[in-house]
C-alpha positions in Angstrom: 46.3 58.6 47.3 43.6 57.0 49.2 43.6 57.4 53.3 43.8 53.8 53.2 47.2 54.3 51.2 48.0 57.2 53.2 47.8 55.3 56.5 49.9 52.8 55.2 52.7 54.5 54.0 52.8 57.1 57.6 56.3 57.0 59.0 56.5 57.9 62.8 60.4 58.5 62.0 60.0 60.9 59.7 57.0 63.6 60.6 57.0 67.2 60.5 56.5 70.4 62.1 52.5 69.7 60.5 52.0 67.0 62.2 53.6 67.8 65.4 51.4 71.4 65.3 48.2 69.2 64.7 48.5 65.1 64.7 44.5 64.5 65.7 43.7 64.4 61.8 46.8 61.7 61.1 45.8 59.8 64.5 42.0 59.6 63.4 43.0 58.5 59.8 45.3 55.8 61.0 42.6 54.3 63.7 40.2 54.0 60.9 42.6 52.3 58.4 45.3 50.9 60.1 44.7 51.0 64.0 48.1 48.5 64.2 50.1 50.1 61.9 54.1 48.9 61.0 56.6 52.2 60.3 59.4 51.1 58.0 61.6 50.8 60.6 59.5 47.8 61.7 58.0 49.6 65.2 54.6 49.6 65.5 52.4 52.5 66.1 49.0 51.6 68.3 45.9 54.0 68.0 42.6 52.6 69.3 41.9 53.0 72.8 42.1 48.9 73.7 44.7 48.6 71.8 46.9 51.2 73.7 44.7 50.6 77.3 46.1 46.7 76.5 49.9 47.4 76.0 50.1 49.4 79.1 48.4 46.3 81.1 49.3 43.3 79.1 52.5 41.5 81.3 54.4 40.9 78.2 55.2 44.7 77.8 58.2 45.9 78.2 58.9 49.3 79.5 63.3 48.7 79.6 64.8 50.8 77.3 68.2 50.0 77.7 68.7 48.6 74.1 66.4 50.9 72.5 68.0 54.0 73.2 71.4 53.0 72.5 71.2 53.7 68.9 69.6 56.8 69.7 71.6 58.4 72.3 75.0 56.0 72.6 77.1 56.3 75.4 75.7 59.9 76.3 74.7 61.5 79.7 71.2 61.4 77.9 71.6 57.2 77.6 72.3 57.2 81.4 69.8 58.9 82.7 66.8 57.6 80.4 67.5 54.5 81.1 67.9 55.1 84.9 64.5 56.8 85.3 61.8 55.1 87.0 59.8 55.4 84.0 62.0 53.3 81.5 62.4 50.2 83.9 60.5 47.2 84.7 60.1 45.0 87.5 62.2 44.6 89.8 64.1 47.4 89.3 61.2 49.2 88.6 59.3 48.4 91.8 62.3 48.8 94.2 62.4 52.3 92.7 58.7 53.3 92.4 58.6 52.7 96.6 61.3 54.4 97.3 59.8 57.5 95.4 56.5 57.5 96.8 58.0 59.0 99.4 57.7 62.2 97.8 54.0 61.1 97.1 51.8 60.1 100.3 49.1 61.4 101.5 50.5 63.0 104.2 52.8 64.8 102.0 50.2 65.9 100.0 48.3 67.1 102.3 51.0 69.3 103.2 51.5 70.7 99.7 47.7 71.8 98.8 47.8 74.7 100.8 51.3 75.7 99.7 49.1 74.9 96.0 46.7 77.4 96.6 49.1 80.1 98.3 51.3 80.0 95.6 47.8 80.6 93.3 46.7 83.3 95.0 50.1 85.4 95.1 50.5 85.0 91.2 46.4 86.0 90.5 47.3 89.2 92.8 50.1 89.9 90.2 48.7 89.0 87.1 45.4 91.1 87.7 47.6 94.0 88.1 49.2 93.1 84.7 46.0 92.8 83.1 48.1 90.6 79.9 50.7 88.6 80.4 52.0 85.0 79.0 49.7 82.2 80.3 52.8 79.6 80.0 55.8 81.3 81.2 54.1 83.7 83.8 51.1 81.5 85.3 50.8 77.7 83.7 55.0 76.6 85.0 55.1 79.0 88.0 52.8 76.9 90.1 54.4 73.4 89.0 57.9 74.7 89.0 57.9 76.0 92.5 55.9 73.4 94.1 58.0 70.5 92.6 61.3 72.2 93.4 60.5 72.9 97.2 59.9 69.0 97.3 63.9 68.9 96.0 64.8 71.9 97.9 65.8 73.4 94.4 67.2 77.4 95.7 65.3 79.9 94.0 68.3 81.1 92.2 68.4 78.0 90.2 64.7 77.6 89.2 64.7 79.6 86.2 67.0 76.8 84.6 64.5 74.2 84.6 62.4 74.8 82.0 64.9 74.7 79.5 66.3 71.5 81.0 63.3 70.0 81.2 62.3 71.1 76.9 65.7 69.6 75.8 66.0 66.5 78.1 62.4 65.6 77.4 62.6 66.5 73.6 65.3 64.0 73.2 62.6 61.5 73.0 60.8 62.7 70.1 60.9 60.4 67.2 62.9 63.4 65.4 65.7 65.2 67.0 68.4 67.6 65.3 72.2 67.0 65.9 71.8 70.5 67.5 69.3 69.4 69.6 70.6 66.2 71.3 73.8 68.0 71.8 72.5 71.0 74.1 70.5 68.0 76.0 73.4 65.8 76.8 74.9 69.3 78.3 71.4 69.6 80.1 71.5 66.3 81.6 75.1 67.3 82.4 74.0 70.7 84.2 71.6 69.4 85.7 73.5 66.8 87.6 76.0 68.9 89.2 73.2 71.3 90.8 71.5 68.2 92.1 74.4 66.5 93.5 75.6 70.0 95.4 72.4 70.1 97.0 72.1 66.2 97.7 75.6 66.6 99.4 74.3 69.6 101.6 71.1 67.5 102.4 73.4 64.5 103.5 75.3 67.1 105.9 72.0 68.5 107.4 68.9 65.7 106.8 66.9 68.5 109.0 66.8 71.2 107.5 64.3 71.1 104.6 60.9 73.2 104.3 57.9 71.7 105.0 57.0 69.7 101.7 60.2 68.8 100.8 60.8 65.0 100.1 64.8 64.9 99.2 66.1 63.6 102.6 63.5 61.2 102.2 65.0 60.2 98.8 68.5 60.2 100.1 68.4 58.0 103.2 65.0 56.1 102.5 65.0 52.4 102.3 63.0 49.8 101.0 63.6 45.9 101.8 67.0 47.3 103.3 67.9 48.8 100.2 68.2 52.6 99.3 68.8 54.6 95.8 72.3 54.2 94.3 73.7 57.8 93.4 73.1 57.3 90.2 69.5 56.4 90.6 69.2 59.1 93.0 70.2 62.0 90.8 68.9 60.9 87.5 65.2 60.0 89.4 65.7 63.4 90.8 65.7 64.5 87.8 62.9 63.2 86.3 60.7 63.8 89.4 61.6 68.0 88.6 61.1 67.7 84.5 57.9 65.5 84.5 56.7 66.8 87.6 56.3 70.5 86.4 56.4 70.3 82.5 53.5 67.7 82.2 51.3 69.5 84.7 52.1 73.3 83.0 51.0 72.0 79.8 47.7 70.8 81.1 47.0 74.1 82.5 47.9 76.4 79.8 45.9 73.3 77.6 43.1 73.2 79.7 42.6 77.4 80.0 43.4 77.6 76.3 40.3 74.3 75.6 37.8 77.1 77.9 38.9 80.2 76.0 38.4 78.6 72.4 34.8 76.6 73.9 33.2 79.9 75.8 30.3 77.2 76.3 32.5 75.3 78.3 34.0 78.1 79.8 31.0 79.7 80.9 29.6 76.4 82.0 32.2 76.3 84.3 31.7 79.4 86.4 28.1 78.5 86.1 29.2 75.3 88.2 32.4 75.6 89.8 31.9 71.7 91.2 32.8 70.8 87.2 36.3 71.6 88.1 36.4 67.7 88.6 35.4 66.5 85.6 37.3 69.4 83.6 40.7 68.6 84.0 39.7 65.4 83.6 38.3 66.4 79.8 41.5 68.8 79.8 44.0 65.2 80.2 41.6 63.5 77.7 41.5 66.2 74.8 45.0 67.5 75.1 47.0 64.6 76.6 50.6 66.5 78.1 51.6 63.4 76.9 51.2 62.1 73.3 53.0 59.3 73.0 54.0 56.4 75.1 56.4 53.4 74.3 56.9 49.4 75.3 58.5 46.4 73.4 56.6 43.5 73.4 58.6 40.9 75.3 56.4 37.8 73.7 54.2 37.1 70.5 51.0 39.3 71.4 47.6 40.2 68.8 46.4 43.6 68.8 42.8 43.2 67.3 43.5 40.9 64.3 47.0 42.0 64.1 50.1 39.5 65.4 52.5 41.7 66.9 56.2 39.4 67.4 58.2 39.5 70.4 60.6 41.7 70.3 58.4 44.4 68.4 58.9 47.6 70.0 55.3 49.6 70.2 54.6 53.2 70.4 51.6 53.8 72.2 49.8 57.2 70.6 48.0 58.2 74.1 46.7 61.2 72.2 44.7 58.8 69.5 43.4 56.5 71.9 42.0 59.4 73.9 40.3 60.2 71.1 38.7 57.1 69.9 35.0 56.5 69.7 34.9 53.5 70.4 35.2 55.0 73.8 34.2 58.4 74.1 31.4 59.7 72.6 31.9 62.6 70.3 35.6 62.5 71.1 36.5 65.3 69.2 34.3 67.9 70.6 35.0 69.2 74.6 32.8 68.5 77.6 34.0 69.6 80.6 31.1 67.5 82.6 32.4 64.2 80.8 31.1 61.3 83.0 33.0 58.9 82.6 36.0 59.7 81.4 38.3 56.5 81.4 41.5 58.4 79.7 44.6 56.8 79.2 46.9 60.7 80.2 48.7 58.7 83.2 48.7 55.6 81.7 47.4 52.6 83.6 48.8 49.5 85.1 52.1 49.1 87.0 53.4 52.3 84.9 50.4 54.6 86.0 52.0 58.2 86.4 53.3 58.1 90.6 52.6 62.4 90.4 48.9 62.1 89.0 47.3 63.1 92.5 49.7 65.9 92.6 48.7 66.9 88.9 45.1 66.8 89.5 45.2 69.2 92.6 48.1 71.4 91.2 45.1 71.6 87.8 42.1 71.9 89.7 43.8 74.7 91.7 45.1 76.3 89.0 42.0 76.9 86.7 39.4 76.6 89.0 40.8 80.2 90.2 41.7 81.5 87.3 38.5 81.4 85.8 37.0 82.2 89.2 39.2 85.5 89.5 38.5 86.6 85.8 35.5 87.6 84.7 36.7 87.8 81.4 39.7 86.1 79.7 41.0 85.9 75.7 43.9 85.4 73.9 46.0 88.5 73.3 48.0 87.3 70.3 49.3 84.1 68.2 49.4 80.8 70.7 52.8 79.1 69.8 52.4 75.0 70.2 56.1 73.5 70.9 55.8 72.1 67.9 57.0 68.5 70.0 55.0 65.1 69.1 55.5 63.6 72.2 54.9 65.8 74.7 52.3 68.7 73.8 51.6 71.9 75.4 52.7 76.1 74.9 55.7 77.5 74.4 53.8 80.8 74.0 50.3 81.9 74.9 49.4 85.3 74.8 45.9 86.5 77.4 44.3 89.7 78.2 42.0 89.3 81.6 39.8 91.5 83.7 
């Protein structure tokens, strides 16, 4: 079959563990062939750079998801709170929302929160040099994101051990292929995960005062905008999302990002050469290895992408992880350069949906590499990496390293 042929006949509801362990030579195929292509289910799939940059920009996208997903997920604890989400709403639900949570998000509050960044850094290096091998993902990569992101909740320590697996099933549920099995332990997720929040939301009503420095949830809870505060719905379920996307995206661009340097020792040894690159490197880390694969809208009026008529009502995925790829925009896209200049990637989206935690991200990923690699002077992988083997969201379940 020719690629021409092949590209035609993909189906983005019906890929496998192949694809999910290495898309980049499906994505490139596809942007050469058929850049706007139609699954059988009638979606479309969008992989050239403009193409995705002008969905995530263009006024009649639609990011609402409250009739997409009921197929999906039904009446389900999972329906409710991916459709409550500030990142499957639009305007002016969307807006109210997005205020009201960029509370947890200003500058003064991050100001606050990079020295608690590069604390929390130092105390796991101390440890991990002692170890001398150890798991980049579960022992380094989420224990930065993970702690940071639940003192802004006031998540107790006891509890913080959960999330990870909360966050893998809740956020797997929006692959294009989920097992029975699968959806079922994230409904009870979604489930668990509400009760803890709404104990602790019910203790932070009682005392407003008593949060750490850092911590945004009182702000959350009595915070208004235009006179208007989150229900208690959109409190807990945005909660919620604020703690799965706040530490599981940025974990994966660490444990991405160390993994890019270890396999590119040029790159690698260009950065402790020029420690200032740290910049520009997670930059190339978000470019080459989006955390984020796949985005989604439905147009909301008749719309061309390229040549290609897209009808209203045509619901898009937006392959992030193609786009960031295309050469149209970068040049030699599929080769790593940590000194990238510029680097116009499309990892927090842009537009009105552009990720509200990227300034966060960025310091949590400068912090976190730019010391690793400053605190080893050597680092390699100490057995088989294991991808999670998820299309939409891409990082390490597993990564095995030996430093000294």
């Amino acid at each position: 079959m020719s690629d021409l042929a092949t590209a035609q006949a993909f189906d983005l509801n019906a890929i496998d563990d192949a694809f999910c362990q290495d898309p980049f030579p499906t994505y490139r195929m596809l942007r050469e062939h058929d850049p706007v292509h139609q699954n059988p289910d009638g979606s479309y799939l969008l992989t050239r750079y403009a193409d995705v940059a002008k969905s995530f920009r263009h006024p009649g996208m639609s990011s609402d998801k409250t009739v997409a997903f009921k197929p999906k997920f039904g009446d389900s604890p999972l329906y409710v709170h991916h459709t409550t989400s500030l990142v499957f709403n639009d305007p002016p639900i969307h807006t109210r929302v997005r205020k009201l949570l960029a509370a947890a998000f200003t500058p003064r509050k991050l100001r606050e929160l990079e020295p608690v960044v590069a604390r929390v850094i130092d105390n796991l290096l101390i440890d991990l040099a002692d170890r001398g091998s150890f798991d980049l993902v579960e022992d380094y990569a989420l224990a930065l994101p993970t702690q940071v992101i639940s003192d802004m909740l006031g998540i107790p320590l006891e509890h913080r051990h959960r999330l990870r697996g909360y966050a893998s099933l809740i956020l797997g549920a929006l692959d294009p292929v989920v097992s029975a099995e699968n959806m079922q332990a994230a409904n009870a997720a979604v489930v668990e995960f509400e009760v803890l929040l709404e104990e602790l939301i019910a203790k932070r009503r009682e005392r407003p005062d008593e949060g750490e420095i850092g911590e945004v949830l009182a702000a959350l809870i009595f915070g208004e905008v235009d006179g208007e505060k989150l229900t208690a719905v959109e409190l807990v379920q945005n909660c919620i999302f604020l703690l799965n996307a706040g530490h599981e995206t940025t974990a994966n661009m660490v444990a991405n990002g160390i993994h890019m340097l270890i396999t590119n020792p040029g790159e690698m040894q260009r950065l402790r050469d020029d420690p200032a690159l740290i910049d520009t490197a997670v930059e190339e880390f978000l470019r080459y290895q989006s955390p984020l694969q796949i985005g989604n809208r439905k147009a909301t009026e008749d719309v061309e992408f390229g040549d290609t008529p897209v009808p209203a009502g045509a619901f898009i995925h937006c392959a992030i992880a193609a786009a960031n790829r295309d050469p149209a925009e970068f040049d030699d896209p599929e080769n790593v350069d940590i000194g990238r200049t510029p680097n116009r990637h499309l990892a927090f989206s842009v537009g009105q949906h552009i990720c509200l935690g990227n300034t966060l991200g960025r310091i949590e990923g400068r912090v976190a590499v730019g010391k690793f690699v400053e605190k080893f002077t050597a680092i390699d992988l100490d057995g088989p990496a294991q991808l999670n083997g998820r299309a939409r969201f891409r990082g390490f379940d597993v990564l095995p390293v030996r430093v000294s």
